[in-house]
N, C-alpha and C positions, 0 to 999 in steps of 0.2 A: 710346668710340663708343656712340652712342646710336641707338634707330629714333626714328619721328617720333611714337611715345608719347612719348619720355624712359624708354623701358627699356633697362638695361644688360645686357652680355653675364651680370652673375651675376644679375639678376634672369629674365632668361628662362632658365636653367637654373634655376634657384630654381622658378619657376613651371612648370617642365615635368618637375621629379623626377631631373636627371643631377646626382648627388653627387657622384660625381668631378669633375666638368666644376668644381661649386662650390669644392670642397676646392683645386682647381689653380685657381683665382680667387683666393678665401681670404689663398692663399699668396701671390700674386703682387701682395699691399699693395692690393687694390682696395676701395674703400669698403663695408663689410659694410650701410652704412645709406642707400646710394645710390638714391633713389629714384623713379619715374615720375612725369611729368607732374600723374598725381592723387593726388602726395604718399602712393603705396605702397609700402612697403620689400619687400625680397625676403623680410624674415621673414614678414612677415603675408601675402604671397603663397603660400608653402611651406604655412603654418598652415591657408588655406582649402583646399588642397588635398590636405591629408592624407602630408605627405611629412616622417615624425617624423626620418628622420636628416637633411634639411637643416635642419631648423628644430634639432636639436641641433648640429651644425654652426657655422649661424648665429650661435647664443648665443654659444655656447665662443670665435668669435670676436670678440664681443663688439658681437652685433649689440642694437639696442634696443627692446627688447619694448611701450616705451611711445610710439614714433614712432604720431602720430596722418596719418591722410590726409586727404583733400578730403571725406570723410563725419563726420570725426569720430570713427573708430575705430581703435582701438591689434590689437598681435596677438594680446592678450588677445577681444575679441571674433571673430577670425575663424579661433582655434583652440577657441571654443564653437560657432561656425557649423559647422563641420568635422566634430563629436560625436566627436570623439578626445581620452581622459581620458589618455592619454602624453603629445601635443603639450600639452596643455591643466597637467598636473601638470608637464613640465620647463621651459613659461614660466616657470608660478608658482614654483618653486623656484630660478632664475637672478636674483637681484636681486629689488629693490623694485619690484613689480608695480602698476601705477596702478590702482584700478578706478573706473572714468569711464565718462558717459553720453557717446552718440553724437549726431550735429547733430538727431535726432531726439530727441533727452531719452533713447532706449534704453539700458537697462545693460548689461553682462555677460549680468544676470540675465535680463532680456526676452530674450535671446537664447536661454538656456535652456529657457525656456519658451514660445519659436514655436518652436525646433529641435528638442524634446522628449526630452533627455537627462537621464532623472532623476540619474544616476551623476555628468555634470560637475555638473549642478545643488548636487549633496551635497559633490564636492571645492572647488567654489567657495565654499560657506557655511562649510565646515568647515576652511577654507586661509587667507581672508582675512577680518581683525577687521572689525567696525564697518560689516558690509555691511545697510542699509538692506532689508531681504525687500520693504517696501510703496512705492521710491519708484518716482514715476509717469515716464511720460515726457509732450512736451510736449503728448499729447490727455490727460493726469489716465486713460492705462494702466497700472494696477501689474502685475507682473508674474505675479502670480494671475488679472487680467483677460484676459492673451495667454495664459497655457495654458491655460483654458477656452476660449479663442476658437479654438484651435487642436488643441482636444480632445486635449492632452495631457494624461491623469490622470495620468502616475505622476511627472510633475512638479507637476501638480495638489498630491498629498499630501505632499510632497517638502516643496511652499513653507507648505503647511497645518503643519507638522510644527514649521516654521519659526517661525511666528507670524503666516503672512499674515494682512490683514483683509480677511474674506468679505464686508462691507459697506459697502467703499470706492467711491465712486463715480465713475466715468469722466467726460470733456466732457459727453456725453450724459447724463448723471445714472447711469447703468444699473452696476448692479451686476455681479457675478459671475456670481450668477444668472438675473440675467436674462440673461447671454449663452449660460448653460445651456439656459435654456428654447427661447432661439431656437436654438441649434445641435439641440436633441432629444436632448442626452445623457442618459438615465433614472439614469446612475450618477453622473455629474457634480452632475446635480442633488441625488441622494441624497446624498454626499459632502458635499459645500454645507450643504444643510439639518441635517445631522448636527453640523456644524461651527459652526451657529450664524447662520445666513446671514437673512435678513428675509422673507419668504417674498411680504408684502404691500408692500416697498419701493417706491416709485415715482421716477421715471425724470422726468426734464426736463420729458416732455409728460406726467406726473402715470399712468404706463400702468406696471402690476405685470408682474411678467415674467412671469405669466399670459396678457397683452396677445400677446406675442412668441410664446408655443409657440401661439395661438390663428392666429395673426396667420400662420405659417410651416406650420401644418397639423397640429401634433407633437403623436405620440401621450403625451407628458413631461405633457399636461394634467392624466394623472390623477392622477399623481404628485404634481403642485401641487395641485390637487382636495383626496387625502386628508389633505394634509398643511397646510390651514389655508387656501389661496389664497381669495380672495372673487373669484367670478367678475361677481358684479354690483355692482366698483367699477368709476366712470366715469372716465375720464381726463379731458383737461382743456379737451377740445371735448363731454364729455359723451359719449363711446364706449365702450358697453362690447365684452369680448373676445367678445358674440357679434356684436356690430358688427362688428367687425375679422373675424370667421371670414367674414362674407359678403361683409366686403371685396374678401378673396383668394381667395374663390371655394374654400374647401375646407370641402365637407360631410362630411366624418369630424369636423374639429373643431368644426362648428354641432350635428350630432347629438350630438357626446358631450355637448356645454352645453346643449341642451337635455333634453337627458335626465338633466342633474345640476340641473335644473330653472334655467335661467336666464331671465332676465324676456322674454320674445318681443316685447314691447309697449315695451321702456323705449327711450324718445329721446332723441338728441343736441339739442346746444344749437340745431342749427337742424328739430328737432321729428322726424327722420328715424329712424323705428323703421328694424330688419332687414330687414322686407317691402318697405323705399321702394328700400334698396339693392340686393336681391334682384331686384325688378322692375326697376330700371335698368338692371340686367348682365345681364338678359335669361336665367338661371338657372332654366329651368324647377323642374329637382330642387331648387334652395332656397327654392325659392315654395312648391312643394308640402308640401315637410318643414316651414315656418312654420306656412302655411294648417293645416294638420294638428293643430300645436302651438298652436292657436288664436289666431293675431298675429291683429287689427285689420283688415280690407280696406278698411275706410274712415276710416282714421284719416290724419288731417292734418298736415302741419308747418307750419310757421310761418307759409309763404307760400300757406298752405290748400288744401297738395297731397296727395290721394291716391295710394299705389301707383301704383293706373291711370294716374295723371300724368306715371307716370315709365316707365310699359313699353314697351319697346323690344323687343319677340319675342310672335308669335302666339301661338305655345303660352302666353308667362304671362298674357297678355291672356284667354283662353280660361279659365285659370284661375281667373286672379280676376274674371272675369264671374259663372263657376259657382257663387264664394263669396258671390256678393253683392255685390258692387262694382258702381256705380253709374256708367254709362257718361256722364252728361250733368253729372258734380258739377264746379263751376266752384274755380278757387282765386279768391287776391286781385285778379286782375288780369280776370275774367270769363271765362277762357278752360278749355275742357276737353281733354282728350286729343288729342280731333279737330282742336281750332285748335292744339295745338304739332307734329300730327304733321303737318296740311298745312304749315304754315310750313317744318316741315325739306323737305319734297319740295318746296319752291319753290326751293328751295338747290340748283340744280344738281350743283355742284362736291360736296357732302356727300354726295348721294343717289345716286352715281353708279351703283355698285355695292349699292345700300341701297335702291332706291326700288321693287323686286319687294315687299319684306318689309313697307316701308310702306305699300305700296299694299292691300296684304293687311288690315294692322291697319286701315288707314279702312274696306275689306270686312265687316272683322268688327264693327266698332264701328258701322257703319250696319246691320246684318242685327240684332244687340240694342236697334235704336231708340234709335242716339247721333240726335242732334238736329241736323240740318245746317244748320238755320237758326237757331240760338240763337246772339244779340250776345254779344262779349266786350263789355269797361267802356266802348270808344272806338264801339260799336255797331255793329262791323262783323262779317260771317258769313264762313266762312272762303269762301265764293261770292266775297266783296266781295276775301276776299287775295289768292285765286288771278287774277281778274281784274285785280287791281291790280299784282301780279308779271307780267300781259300773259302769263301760262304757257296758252296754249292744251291744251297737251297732261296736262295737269294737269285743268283744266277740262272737256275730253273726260272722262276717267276719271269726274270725280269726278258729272258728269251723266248719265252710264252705269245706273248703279244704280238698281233699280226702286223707287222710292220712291210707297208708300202716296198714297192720294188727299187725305186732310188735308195730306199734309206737299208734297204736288206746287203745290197751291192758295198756300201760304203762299211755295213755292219760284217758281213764276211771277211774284209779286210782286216779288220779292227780284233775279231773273234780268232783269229790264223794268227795273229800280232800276240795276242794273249796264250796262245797256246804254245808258242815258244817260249812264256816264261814261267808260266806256271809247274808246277813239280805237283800238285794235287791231284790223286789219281780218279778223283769221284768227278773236279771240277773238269779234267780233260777230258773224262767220260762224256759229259753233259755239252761240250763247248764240241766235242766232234760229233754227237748226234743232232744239235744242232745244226750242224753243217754240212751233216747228210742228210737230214732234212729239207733243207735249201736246195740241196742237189737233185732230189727225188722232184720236189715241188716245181723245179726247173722243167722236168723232163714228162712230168703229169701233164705240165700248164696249169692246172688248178690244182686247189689244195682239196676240196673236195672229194679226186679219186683217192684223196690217202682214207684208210680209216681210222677209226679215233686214235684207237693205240700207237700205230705208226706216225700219226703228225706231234702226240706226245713228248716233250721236250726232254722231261727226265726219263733217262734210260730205263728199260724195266726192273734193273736188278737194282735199282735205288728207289722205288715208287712207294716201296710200304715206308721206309726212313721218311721220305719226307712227305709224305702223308701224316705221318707223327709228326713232323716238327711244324706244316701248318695247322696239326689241333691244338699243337701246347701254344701256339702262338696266336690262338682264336680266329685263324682262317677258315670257317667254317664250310663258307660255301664252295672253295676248291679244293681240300680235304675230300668233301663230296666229289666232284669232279675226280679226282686219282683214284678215288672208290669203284666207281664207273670204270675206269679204265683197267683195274686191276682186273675188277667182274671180267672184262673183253676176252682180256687175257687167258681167262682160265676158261671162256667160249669154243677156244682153237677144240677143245677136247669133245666130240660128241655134238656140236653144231657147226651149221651149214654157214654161209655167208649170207642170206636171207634171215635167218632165224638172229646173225647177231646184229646184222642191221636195223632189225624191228623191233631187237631189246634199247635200242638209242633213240628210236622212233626217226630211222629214216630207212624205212619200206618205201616210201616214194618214191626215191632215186634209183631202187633197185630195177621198178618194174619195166623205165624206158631203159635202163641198160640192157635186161635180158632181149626185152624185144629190139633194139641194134644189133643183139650180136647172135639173137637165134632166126629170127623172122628175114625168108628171103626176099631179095627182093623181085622185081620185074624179069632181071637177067637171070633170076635162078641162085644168085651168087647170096651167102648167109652173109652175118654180120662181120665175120672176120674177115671173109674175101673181099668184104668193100672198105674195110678198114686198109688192107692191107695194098690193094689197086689207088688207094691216094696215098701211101707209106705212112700208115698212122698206126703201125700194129706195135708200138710200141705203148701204145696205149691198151691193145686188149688185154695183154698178159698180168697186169695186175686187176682188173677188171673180171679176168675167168677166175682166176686166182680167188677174189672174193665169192666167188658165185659157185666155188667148188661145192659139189652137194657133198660130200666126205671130206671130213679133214685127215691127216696124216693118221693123227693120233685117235682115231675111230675105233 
């Protein structure tokens, strides 16, 4: 009788520890090597489980220690899996013991050395002839490679003792040591190098196990350091391990490399110093600790990109403003900061969550005089992409910002230019109140006499839309702002122009207007008459206009 494994009544006692239950099996002629569906006998069942008198038992009756299963393994391996040197010594001394790799090429030995049993380790070498210490399994792992990788040392020195070779290398090229370095064992490594190990060996992708404690954070670096490691050999895209430390984003192991002096400046094969990938990842603290170490700010790769080309966070933007970084420097293709960071917030779907922090960066990068109207190579201004993405609310933003009188002049051009091609009726909205903006602001002199609502970019009958689309897009704080302006609006009804001026908190501007244009002077003549005797009443009329005590709609 079988369950719908293929396990027998003596294999589930085998496998669950009742020795009597076996012994009265035993007796009763049933097949000591009767085995389950995945070709497991009850010996090697008993063996994983640690149950030394079935598995003596078993033998005496003449069970067979060398029945392999559907893995490839005898009970040889699954009384090393166990780490019991009794089950493990009464196999080996019952008969001619096979020692054979499993379907994974693993031996005996690998099994020692993931299970980390230095004792079976030493009865297995010193039990059976002709046993191979270095052979690999099917990824080229000797079994020197698995108990470092599994940070067993006292099988470590066990297989050293042996004759392992410390220099043997895995699929991956990687030595022993190197799996040292990447684990962070400081003793394993010491071990290793003592024993003769290659300190500067290189690995498939041409990376010293230097690469790997760099690469994982590990304090092991020093350890390779004094002991011969070259921290500024490149691997085989050209990376060195302080490349790799900013990879992964750990400054413990960029500070130690730079402090054992490693090159800050040296580039990979596609020109990309530490600073490029620092600024990428948006790493304040490893921009600073570069910038400090004196990296480059304006150093280029291949595709004649600056840092700045790649920053992704206000803070490093800020920083490498402060160091000299040049906000308007173009790559190969004509474009600077500003044309790849509009382009991501044209991307909906990317910026979703992202387009507060971007919106930020175009803030900062316009207040240090980035250039909003500089062509990339194809001559268009990122004016031209956002218009051409039909992103009104893009657009909004991006004509918000108080930009300078030369660059307003060159920007009316550019906005007139756009609105003969554009066909979106929300975008031409925004792009001609813009521009009568410009026009009023011309004739003000200052932007100040506009009120809030009026110097507002987006038109009013679009203000709630994209009031929504900067909350879904986590623009918090000018969401608020269009809140404010919407309130203004609905002011006109039932308040004066005093009363909405001092809901914005500027009453102060009001009270020297009233007194210019009510308070006479010397001649007799009010505020208007002397406005108007130097031709400047072009200014009073929006001026009264706010200060009307009734609005229309009263």
């Amino acid at each position: 009788e079988k369950d719908p494994f293929g396990r027998s009544l003596l294999y589930v006692a085998s496998c669950n520890g009742h020795v009597d239950i076996v012994r009265l099996l035993i007796n009763s002629t049933l097949d000591v090597n009767d085995c389950d569906n995945f070709n497991k006998s009850p010996l090697s069942v008993a063996a994983e489980n640690r149950y030394y008198s079935i598995v003596q038992c078993l033998l005496e009756a003449g069970a067979d220690s060398n029945k392999v299963d559907s893995l490839g393994r005898t009970a040889l391996h699954y009384a090393i899996k166990s780490g019991s040197v009794d089950i493990l010594s009464t196999i080996l001394q019952h008969g001619h013991c096979v020692y054979r790799e499993d379907n994974e090429g693993k031996t005996p030995l690998h099994f020692c050395a993931k299970y980390g049993n230095a004792s079976i380790a030493n009865v297995l070498l010193t039990s059976m002839v002709d046993i191979n210490v270095n052979q690999c399994d099917l990824r080229n792992v000797s079994p020197l490679h698995e108990a470092i990788e599994n940070q067993q040392l006292d099988v470590v020195n066990t297989l050293l003792s042996h004759g392992a070779d410390t220099n043997m290398h895995d699929s991956n090229g990687r030595t022993p040591l190197h799996l040292a370095a990447k684990s962070g064992s400081i003793t394993a490594v010491n071990i290793l190098i003592k024993d003769g190990a290659q300190i500067n060996e290189r690995d498939n992708l041409f990376q010293t196990p230097i690469f790997l404690a760099a690469l994982f954070g590990r304090s092991v670096l020093k350890d390779l350091i004094v002991n011969g490691a070259d921290l500024n050999l490149p691997d085989d895209k050209g990376k060195t391990p302080l490349h790799v430390s900013i990879l992964s984003r750990h400054s413990f192991a960029a500070t130690f490399l730079i402090q054992q002096n490693a090159i800050v400046n040296a580039a990979n094969q596609e020109g990309k110093t530490p600073l490029h990938i620092a600024s990428h990842f948006g790493n304040s603290d490893l921009v600073d600790l570069l910038l400090k170490a004196g990296a480059g700010v304006n150093a280029v790769d291949v595709n004649n990109r600056t840092p700045l080309h790649r920053c992704t966070s206000t803070h490093v933007l800020t920083s490498l403003i402060q160091s000299g970084a040049s906000v308007n420097s173009k790559d190969n293709r004509g474009k600077t900061l500003l044309h790849y960071t509009i382009e991501y917030l044209c991307d909906s779907e990317k910026t979703l969550n992202k387009a507060d922090e971007y919106l930020s960066i175009v803030n900062e990068l316009l207040s240090h005089r980035a250039d909003i109207c500089l062509c990339d190579n194809r001559m268009n201004t990122i004016i031209h992409k956002v218009v051409h993405a039909s992103n009104y609310h893009l657009l909004t933003e991006l004509l918000s910002f108080d930009f300078d009188l030369n660059t307003r002049e060159v920007l009316i051009d550019i906005v007139n230019d756009c609105l003969k091609q554009s066909e979106n009726e929300f975008v031409i909205d925004v792009l001609k109140r813009w521009v009568s903006i410009q026009q009023t602001q011309t004739d003000c002199e200052q932007l100040e006499c506009m009120n809030t609502q009026e110097r507002e970019v987006c038109p009013p009958h679009l203000l709630h839309q994209h009031e929504e689309w900067l909350r879904k897009h986590k623009c918090l704080k000018r969401a608020n702002v269009l809140r404010k302006v919407m309130s203004l609006e609905k002011d006109h009804n039932g308040k004066d122009g005093r009363k909405r001026k001092e809901s914005v908190g500027e009453s102060s501007l009001i009270e020297p207007l009233e007194k210019m244009l009510r308070v006479p002077d010397h001649d007799g003549k009010d505020g208007r008459k002397r406005k108007e005797s130097v031709g400047e009443s072009s200014l009073i009329e929006p001026l009264e206009k706010m200060l009307r005590v009734q609005g229309e709609h009263d």
